[in-house]
DSSP file (Angstrom, degrees, kcal/mol; ACC not computed):
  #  RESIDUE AA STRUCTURE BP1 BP2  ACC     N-H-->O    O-->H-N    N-H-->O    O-->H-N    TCO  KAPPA ALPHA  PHI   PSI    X-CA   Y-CA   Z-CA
    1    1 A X              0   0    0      0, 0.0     2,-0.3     0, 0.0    11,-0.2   0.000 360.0 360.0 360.0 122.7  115.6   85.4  118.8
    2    2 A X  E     -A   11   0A   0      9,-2.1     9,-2.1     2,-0.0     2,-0.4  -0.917 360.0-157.4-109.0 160.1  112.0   86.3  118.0
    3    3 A X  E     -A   10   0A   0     -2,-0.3     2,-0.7     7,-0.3     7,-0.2  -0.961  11.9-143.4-140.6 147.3  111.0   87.4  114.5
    4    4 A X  E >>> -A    9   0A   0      5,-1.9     3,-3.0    -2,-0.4     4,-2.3  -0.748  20.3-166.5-117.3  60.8  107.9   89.4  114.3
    5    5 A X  T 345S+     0   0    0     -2,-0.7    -1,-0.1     1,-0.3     5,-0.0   0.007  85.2  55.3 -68.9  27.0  106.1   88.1  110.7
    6    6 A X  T 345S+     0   0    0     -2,-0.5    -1,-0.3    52,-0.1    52,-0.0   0.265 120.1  27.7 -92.1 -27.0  104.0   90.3  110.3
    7    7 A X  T <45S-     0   0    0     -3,-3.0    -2,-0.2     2,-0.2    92,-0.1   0.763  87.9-131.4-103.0 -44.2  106.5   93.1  110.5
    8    8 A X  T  <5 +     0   0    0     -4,-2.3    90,-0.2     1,-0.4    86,-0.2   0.412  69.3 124.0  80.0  11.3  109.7   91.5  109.2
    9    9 A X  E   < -A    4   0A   0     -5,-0.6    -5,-1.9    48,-0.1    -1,-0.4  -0.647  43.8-163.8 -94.7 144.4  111.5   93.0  112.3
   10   10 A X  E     -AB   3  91A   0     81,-1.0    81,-1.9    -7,-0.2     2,-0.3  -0.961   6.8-134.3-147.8 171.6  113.4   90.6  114.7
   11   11 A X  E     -AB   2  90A   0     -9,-2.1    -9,-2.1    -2,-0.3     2,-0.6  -0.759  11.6-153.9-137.7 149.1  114.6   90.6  117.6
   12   12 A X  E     - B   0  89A   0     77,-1.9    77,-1.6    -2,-0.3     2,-0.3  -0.849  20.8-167.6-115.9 103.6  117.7   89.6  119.7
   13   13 A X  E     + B   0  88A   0     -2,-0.6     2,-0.4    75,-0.2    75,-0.2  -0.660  16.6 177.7 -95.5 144.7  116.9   88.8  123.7
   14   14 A X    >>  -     0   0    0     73,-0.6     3,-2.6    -2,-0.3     4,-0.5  -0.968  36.8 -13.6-144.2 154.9  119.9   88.6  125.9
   15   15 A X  H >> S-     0   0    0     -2,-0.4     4,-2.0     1,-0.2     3,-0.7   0.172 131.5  -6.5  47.6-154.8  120.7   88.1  129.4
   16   16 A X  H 3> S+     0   0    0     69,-1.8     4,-0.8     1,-0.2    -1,-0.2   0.687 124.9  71.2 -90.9  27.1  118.2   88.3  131.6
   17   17 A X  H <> S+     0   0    0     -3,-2.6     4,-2.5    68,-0.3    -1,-0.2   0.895  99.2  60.4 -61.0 -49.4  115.5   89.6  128.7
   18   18 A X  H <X S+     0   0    0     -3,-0.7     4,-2.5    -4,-0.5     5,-0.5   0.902 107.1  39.4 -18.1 -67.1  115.9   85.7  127.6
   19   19 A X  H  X S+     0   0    0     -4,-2.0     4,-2.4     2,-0.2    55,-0.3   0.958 114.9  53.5 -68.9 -33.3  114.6   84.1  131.2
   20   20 A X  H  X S+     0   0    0     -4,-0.8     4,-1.1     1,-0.2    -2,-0.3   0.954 111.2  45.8 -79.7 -46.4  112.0   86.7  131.4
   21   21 A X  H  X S+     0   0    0     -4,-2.5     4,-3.5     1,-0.2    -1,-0.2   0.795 124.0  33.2   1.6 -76.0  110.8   85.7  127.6
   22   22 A X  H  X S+     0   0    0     -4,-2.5     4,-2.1     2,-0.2     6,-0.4   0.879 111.2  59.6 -67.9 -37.7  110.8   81.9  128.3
   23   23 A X  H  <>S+     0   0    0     -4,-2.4     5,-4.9    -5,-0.5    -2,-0.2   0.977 119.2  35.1 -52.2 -57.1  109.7   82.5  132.2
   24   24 A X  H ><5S+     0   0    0     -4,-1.1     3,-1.7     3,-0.2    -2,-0.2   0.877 122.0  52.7 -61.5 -52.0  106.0   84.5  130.0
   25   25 A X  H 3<5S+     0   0    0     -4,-3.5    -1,-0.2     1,-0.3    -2,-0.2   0.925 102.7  49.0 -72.5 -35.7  106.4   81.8  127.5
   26   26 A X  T 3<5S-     0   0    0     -4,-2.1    -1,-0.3     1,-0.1    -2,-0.2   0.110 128.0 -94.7 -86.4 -12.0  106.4   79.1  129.6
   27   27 A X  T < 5S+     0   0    0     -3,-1.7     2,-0.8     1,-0.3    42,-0.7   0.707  70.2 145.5  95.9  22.4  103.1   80.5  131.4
   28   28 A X      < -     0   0    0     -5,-4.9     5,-0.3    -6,-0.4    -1,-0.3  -0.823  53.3-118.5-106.7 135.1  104.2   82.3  134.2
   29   29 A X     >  -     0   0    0     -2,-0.8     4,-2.4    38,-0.2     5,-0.2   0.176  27.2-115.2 -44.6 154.0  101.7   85.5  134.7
   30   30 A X  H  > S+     0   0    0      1,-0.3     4,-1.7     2,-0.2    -1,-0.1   0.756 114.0  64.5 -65.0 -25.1  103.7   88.8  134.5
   31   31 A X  H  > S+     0   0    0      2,-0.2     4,-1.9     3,-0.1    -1,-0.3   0.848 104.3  48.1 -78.9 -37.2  103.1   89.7  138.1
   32   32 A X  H >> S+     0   0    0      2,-0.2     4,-2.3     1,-0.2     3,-1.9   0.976 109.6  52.7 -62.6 -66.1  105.3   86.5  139.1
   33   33 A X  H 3< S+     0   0    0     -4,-2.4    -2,-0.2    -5,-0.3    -1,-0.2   0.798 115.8  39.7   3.4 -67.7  107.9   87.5  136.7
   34   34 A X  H >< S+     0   0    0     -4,-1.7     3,-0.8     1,-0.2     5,-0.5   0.819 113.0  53.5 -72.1 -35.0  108.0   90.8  138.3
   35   35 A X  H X< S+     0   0    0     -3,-1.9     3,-1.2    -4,-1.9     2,-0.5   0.963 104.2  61.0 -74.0 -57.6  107.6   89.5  141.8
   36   36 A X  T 3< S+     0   0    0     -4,-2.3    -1,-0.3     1,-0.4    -2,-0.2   0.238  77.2  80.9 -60.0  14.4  110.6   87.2  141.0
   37   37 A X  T <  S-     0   0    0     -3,-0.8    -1,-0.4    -2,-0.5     3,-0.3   0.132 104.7-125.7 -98.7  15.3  113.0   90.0  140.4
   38   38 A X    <   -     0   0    0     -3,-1.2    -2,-0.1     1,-0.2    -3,-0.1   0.437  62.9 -52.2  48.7  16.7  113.1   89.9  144.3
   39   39 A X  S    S+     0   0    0     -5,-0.5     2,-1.4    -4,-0.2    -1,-0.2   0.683  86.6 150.4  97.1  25.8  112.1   94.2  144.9
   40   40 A X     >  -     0   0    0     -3,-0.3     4,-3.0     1,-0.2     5,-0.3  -0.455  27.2-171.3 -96.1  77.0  115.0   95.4  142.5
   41   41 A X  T  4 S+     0   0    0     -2,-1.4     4,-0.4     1,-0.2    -1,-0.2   0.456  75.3  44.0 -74.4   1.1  113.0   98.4  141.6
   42   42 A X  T  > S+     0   0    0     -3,-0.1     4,-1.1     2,-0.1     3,-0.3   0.827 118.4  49.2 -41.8 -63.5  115.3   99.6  138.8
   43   43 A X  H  > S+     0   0    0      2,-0.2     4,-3.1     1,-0.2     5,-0.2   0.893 107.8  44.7 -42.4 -49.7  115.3   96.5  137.9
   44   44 A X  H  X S+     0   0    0     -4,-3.0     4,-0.5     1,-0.2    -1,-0.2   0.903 113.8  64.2 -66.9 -30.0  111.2   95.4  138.0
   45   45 A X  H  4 S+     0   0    0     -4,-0.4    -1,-0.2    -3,-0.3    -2,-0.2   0.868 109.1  30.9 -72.4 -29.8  111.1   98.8  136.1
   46   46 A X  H  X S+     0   0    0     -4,-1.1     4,-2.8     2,-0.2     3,-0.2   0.643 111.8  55.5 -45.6 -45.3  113.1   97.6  133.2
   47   47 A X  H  < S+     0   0    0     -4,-3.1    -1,-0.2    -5,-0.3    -2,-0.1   0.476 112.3  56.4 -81.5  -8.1  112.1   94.1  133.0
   48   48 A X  T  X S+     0   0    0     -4,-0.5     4,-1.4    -5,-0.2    -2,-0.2   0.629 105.1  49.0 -85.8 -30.8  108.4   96.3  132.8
   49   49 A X  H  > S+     0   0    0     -3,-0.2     4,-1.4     2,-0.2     5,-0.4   0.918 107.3  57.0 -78.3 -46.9  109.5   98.3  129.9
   50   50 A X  H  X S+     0   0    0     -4,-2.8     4,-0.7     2,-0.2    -3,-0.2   0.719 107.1  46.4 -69.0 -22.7  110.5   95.1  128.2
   51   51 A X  H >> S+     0   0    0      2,-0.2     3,-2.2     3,-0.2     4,-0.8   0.902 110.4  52.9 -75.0 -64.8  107.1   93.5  128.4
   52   52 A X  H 3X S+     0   0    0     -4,-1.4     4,-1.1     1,-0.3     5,-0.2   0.618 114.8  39.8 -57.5 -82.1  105.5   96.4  127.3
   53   53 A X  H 3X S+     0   0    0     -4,-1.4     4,-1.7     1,-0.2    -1,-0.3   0.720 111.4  59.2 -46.0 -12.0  107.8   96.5  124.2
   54   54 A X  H X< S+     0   0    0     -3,-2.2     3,-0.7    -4,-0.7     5,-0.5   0.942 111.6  40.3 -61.0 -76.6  107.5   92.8  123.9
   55   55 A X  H >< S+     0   0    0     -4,-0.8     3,-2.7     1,-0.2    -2,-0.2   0.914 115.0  56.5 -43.6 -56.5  103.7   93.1  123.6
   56   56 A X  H 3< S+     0   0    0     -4,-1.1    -1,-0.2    -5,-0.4    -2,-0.1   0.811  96.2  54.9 -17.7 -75.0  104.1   96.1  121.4
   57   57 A X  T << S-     0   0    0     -4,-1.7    -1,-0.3    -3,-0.7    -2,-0.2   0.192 118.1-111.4 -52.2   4.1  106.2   94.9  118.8
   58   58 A X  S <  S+     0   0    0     -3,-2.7    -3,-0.2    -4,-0.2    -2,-0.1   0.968  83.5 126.2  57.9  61.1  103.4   92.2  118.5
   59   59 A X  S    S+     0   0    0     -5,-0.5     2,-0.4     1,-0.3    -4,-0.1   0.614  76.9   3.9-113.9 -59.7  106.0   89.4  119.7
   60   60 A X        -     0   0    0     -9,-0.1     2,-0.5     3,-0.0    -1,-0.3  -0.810  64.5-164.9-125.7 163.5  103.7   88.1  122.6
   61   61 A X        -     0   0    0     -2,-0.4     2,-0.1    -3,-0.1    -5,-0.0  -0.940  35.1 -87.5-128.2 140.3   99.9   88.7  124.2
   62   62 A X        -     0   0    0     -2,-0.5     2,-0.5     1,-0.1     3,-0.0  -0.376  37.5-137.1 -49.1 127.6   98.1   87.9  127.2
   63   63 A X        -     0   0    0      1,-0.1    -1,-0.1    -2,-0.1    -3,-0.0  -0.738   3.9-139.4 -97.8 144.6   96.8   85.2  127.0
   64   64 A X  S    S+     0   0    0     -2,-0.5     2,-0.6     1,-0.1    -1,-0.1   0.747  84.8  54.9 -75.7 -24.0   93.1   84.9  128.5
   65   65 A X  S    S-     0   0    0     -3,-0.0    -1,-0.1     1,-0.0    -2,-0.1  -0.898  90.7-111.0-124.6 144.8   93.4   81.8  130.1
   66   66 A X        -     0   0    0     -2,-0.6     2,-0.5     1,-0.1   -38,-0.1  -0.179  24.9-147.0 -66.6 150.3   95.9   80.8  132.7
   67   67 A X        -     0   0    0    -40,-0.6     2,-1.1     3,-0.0   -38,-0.2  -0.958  21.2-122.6-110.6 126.9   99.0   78.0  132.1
   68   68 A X        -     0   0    0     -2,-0.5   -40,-0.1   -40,-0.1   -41,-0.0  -0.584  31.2-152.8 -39.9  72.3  100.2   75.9  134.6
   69   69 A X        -     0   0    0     -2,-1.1     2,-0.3   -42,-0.7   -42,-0.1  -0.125  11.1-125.4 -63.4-169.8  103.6   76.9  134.5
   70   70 A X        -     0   0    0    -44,-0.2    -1,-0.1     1,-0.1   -44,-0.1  -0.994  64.6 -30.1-128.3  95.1  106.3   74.1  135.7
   71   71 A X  S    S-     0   0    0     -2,-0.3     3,-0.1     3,-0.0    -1,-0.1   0.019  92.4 -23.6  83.1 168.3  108.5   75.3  138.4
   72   72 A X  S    S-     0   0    0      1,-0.1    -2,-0.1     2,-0.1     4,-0.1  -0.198  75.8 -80.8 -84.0-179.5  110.0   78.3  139.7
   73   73 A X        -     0   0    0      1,-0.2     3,-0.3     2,-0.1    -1,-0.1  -0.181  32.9-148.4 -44.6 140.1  110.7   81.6  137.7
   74   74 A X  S  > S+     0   0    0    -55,-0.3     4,-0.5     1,-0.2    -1,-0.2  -0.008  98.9  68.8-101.6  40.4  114.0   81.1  135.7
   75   75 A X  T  4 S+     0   0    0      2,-0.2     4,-0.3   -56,-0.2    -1,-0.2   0.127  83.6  72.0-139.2  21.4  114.7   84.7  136.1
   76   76 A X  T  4 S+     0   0    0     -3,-0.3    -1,-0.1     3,-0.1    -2,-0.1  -0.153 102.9  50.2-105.5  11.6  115.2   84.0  140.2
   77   77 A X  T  > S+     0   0    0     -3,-0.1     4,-1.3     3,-0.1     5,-0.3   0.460 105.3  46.4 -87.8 -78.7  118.4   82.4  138.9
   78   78 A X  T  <>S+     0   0    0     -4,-0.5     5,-1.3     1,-0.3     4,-0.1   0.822 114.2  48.5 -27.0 -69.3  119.8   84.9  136.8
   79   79 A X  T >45S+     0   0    0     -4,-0.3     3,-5.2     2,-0.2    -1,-0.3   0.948 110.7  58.5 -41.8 -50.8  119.1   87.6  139.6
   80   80 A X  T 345S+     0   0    0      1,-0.3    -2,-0.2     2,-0.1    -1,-0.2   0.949 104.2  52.1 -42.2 -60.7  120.9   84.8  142.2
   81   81 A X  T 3<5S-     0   0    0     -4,-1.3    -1,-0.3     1,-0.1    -2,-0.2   0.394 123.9-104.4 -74.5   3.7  123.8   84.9  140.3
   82   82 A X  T < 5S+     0   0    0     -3,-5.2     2,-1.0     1,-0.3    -3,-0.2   0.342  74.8 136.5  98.8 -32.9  124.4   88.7  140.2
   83   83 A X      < +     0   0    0     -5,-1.3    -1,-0.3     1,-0.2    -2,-0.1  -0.728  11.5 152.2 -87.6 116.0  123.0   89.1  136.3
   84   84 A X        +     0   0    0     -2,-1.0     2,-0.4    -3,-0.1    -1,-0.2   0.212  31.9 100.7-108.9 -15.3  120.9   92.0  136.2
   85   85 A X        -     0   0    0      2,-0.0   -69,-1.8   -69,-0.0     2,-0.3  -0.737  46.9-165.1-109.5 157.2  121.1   93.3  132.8
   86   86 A X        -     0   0    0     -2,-0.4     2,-0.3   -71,-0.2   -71,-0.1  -0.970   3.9-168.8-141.9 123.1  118.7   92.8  130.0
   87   87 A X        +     0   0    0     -2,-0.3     2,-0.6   -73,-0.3   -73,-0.6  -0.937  19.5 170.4 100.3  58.6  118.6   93.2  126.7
   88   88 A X  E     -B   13   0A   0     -2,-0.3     2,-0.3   -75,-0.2   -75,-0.2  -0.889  11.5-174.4-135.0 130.5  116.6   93.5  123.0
   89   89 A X  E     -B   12   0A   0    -77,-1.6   -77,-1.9    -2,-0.6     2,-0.4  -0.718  12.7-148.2 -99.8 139.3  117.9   94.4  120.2
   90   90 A X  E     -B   11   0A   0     -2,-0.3     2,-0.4   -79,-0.2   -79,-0.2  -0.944  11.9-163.9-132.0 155.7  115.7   94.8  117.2
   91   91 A X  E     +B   10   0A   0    -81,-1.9   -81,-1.0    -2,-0.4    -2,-0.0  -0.937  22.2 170.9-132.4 134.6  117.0   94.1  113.2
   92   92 A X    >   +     0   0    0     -2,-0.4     3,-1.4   -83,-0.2     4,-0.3   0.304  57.4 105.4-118.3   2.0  115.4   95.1  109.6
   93   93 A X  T 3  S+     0   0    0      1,-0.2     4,-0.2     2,-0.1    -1,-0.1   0.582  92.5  34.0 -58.3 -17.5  118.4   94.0  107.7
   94   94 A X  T 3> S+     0   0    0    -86,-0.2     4,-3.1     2,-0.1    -1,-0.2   0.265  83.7 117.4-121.7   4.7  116.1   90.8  106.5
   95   95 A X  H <> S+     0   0    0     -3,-1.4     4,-1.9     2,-0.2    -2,-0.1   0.793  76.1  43.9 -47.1 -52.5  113.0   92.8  106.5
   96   96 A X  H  > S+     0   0    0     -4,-0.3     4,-1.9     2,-0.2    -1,-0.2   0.944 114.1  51.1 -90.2 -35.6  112.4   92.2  102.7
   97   97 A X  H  4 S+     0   0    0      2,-0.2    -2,-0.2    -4,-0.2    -1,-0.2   0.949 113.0  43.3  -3.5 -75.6  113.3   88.5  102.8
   98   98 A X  H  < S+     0   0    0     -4,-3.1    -2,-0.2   -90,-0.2    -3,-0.2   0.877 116.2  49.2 -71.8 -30.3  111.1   87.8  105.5
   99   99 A X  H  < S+     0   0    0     -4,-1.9     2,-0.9   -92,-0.1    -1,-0.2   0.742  86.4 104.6 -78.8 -25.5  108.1   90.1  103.8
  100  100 A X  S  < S-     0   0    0     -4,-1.9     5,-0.2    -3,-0.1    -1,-0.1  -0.297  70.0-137.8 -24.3  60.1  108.4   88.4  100.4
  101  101 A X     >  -     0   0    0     -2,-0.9     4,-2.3     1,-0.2     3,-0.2  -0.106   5.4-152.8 -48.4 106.7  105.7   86.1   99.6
  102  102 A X  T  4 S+     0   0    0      1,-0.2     2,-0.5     2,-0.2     4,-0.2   0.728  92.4  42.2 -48.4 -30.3  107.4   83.1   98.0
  103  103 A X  T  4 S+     0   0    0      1,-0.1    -1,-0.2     2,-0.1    -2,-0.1  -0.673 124.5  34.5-104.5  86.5  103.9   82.2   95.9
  104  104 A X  T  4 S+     0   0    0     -2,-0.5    -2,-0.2    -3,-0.2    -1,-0.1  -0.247 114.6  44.1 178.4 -56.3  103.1   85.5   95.0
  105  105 A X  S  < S+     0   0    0     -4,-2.3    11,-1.4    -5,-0.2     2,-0.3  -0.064  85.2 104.0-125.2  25.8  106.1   87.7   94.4
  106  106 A X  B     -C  115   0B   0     -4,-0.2     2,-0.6     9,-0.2     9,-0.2  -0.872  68.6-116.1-116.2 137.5  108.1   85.8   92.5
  107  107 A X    >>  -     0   0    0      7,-1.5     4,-2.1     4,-0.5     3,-1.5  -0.704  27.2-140.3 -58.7 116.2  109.3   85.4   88.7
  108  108 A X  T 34 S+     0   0    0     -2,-0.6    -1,-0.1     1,-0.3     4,-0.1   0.593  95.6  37.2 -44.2 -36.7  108.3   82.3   87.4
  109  109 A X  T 34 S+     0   0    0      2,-0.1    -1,-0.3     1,-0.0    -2,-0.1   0.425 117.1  54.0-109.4  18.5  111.3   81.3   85.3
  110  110 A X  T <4 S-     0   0    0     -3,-1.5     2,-0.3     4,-0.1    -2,-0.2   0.853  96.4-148.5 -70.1 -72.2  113.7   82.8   87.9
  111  111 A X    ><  -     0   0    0     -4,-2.1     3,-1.5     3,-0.3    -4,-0.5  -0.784  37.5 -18.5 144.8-150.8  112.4   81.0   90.5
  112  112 A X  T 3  S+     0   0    0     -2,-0.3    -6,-0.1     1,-0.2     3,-0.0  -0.928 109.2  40.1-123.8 146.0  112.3   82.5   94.4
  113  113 A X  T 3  S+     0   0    0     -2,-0.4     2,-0.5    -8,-0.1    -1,-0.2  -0.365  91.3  99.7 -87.6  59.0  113.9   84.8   96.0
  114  114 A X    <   -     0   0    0     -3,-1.5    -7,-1.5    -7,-0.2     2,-0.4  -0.940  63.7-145.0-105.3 127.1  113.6   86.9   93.3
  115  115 A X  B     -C  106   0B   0     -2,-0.5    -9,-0.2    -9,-0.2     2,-0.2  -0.621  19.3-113.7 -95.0 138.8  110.6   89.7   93.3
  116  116 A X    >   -     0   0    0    -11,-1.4     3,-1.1    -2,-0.4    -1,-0.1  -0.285  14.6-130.6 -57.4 133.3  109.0   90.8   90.9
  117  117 A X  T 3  S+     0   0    0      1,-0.2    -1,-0.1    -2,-0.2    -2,-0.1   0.788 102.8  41.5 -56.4 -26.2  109.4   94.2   89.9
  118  118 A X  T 3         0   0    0      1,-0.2    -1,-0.2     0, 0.0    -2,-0.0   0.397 360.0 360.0-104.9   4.6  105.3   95.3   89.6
  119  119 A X    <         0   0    0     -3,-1.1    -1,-0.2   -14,-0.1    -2,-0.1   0.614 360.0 360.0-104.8 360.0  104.3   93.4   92.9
């Protein structure tokens, strides 16, 4: 799950959207990622759309300076094993929850999470 808190949108990663997530979080440039899909070019094209909507949605950025990752791509397992599909799902059902500002928006002898009507 990533949750987007700016937006209130979040988002549900499966399969092998999941490895490529942690693989990015975890510091490995996007071109390894991609490289590590072993030349599945349906595949590298998808697992390309999902970084651009990752970045999109304001989830992740490039980051300007390089991480060491630790180890190889975990999304060279997934592919060994024959899982190829991937997967994000996005949810607004908790959108005014998450957008509420608890010190702000609240009635004072109600308490939180109730908003005030005029904010």
């Amino acid at each position: 799950m990533a949750l987007n808190l700016d937006t209130g949108f979040y988002f549900s990663l499966r399969d092998l959207a999941s490895a490529i997530w942690r693989d990015l979080a975890a510091g490995h440039a996007v071109e390894t990622v991609l490289g590590a899909l072993g030349g599945h070019d349906p595949l590298v094209d998808d697992a390309t759309r999902l970084i651009d909507r990752i970045q999109s949605e304001g989830l992740m950025q490039l980051a300007d300076a390089a991480v060491a990752p630790q180890g190889e791509p975990s999304v060279m397992a997934f592919v060994a094993s024959g899982t190829t599909s991937l997967a994000i799902d996005s949810y607004d059902d908790l959108r005014d929850l998450v957008m509420t500002d608890p010190i702000h928006e609240v009635v004072e002898e109600v308490g939180w999470p109730v908003r005030r009507e005029d904010a």
